[in-house]
N, C-alpha and C positions, 0 to 999 in steps of 0.2 A: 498575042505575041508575048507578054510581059509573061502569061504562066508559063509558056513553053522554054522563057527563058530559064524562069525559076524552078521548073522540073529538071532542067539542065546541068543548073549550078549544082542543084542535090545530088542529082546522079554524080555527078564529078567529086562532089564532097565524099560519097559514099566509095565510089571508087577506092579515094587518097584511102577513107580506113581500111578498107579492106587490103590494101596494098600495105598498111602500116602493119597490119593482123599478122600477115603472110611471113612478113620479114622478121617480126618478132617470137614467131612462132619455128621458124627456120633457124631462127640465132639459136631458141632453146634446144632444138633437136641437136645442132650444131654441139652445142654445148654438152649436152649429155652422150654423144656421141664419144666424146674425148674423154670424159671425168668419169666416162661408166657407169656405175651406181651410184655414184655418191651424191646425196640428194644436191639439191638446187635452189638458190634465194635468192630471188630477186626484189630489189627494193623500187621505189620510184629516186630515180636521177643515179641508180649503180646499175655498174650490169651484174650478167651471173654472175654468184661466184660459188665454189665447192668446198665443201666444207666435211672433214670426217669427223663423226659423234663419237670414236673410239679414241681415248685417251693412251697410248704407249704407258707398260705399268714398269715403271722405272727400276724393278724387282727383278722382273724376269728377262731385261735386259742388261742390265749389271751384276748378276750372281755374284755373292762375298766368294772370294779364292780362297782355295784351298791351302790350309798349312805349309810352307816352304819345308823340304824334306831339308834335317838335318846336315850339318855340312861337318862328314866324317874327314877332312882336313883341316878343320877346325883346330886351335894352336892348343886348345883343352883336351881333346880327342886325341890328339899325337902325343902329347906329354903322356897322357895316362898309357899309352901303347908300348912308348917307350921305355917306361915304367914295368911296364907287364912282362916285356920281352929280357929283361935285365932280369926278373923275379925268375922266368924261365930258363936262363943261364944257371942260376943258382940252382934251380930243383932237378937241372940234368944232372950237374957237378956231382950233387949228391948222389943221385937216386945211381951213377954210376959206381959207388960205393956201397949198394945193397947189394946182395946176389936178388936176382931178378926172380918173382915170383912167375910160375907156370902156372899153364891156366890149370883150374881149378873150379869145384863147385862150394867146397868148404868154406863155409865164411872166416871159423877160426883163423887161417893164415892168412885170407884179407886182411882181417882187420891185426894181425901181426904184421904185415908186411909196411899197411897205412903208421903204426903206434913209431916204429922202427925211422919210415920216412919224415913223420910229420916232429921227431923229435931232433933227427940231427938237421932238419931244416928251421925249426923254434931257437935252436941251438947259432945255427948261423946267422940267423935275422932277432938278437937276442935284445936289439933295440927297437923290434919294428915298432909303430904306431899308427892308428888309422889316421889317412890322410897324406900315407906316403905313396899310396898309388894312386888312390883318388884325390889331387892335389885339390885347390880352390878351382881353378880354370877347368878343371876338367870335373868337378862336380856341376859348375854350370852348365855345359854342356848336355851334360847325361840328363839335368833337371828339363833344358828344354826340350830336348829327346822323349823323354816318358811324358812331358804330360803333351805332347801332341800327340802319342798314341793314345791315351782318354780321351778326346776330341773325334768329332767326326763319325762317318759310318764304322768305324772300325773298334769304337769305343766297347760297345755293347760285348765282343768277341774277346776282346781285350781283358775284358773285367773278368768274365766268366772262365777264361783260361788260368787268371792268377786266385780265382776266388780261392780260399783257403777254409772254408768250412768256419767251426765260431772264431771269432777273431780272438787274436795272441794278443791279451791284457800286459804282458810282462814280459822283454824280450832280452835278453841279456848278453850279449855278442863280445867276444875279445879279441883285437888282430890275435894272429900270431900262435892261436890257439884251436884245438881238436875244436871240431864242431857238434856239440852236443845231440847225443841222439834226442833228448827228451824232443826237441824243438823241431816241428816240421818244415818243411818248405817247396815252392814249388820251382815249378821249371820257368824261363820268361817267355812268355809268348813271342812265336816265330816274328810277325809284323812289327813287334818290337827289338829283337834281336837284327833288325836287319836298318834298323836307325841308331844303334849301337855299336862300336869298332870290336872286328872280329877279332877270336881270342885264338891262343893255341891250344892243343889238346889236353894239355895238361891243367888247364884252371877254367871255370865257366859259369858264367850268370848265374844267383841264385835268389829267387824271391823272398825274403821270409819277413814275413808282417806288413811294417810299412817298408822295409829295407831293403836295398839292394846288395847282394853279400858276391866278394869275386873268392871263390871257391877254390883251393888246389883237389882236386877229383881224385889224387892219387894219394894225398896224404890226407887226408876231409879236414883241410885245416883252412883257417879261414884268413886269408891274405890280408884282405881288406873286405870295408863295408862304406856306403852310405847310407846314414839314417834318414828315416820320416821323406825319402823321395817319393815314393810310391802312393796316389794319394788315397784317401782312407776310405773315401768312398766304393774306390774297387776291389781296397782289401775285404771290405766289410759284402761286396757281391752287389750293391744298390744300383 
């Protein structure tokens, strides 16, 4: 009687684990059911818990932003505009007291027609200085304009359109004055012109060196200038 009891109790003992087995083995399925892949740890006295081994790369979700585009109402921008548009009063006034050159292939009368404009315009502006168009406010301006166009993907494109071949050791610029043939210079790159206040047709952006030069096109006379904006890097092509 006493074994049959004690085969009993065992049996019952084994039961209870097997039923412990069942349920813990249920909870895990349970468990991985909801959490998916993601492995599973269990401790003695916790239950699961899930846990991801991928770390979030705090890189690729906060990407540095990109350059805030230029703000062409900016009180630098409007000054210098308001400046340019006054200068362009001035160079119709005159240019309505030349008789008007027809088109032509001959350069000779170009450049009679330019000596004729750009002298009784030297003539009326006979004070100018640089810095009357490009005042303080509105050099800062145009400084943080050009150098966000060096920055960024657009940089490389940038450089290569102003590149100027060997660079200009000695630049010598005077408002108010013919623009020396010796001295070349280039055009501004379109994605820069378009973070810069539009001009009218009679004067336009001119690269030359580190400088930005505001050109009359009709008279090749040189309005105004900022020196050493442009940085030297991209003159130089690097």
């Amino acid at each position: 009687m006493a074994l049959k009891i004690l085969n009993e109790a065992r049996g019952g003992l084994l039961k209870e684990r097997l039923r412990i087995t069942i349920q813990i083995r249920s909870g895990l399925l349970i468990a991985f059911s909801v959490f998916g892949a993601a492995p599973i740890y269990v401790s003695a006295g916790q239950g699961s818990q899930a846990q991801n081994p991928q770390s979030p790369n705090p890189q690729t979700q906060n990407p540095p932003a990109p350059n805030p585009p230029p703000d062409l109402k900016s009180l630098g921008f409007q000054e210098f505009s308001d400046r340019v548009q006054k200068y362009v009063q001035l160079h119709k006034s005159i240019e309505a007291t030349v008789p008007k050159l027809k088109a032509t292939n001959e350069p000779e009368l170009i450049v009679a027609h330019q000596k004729i404009m750009a002298r009784k315009i030297k003539a009326a502006r006979a004070h100018a200085k640089r810095g009357d168009i490009f005042t303080p406010a509105a050099k800062e301006d145009f400084l943080k304009a050009i150098s966000s166009e060096f920055q960024g993907p657009q940089a490389p494109h940038a450089k290569a359109t102003i590149k100027q071949g060997a660079p200009l050791s000695k630049v010598h610029l005077h408002v108010n004055e013919i623009y020396p043939e010796s001295i070349p210079y280039t055009s501004v790159p379109p994605t820069m012109l378009q973070k810069l206040p539009k001009l009218p047709e009679e004067v336009a952006y001119r690269a030359v060196s580190s400088d930005l030069v505001l050109l009359d096109v009709k008279a090749n006379l040189v309005v105004d200038y900022l020196r050493g904006v442009i940085p030297i890097e991209a003159k130089n092509g690097q």
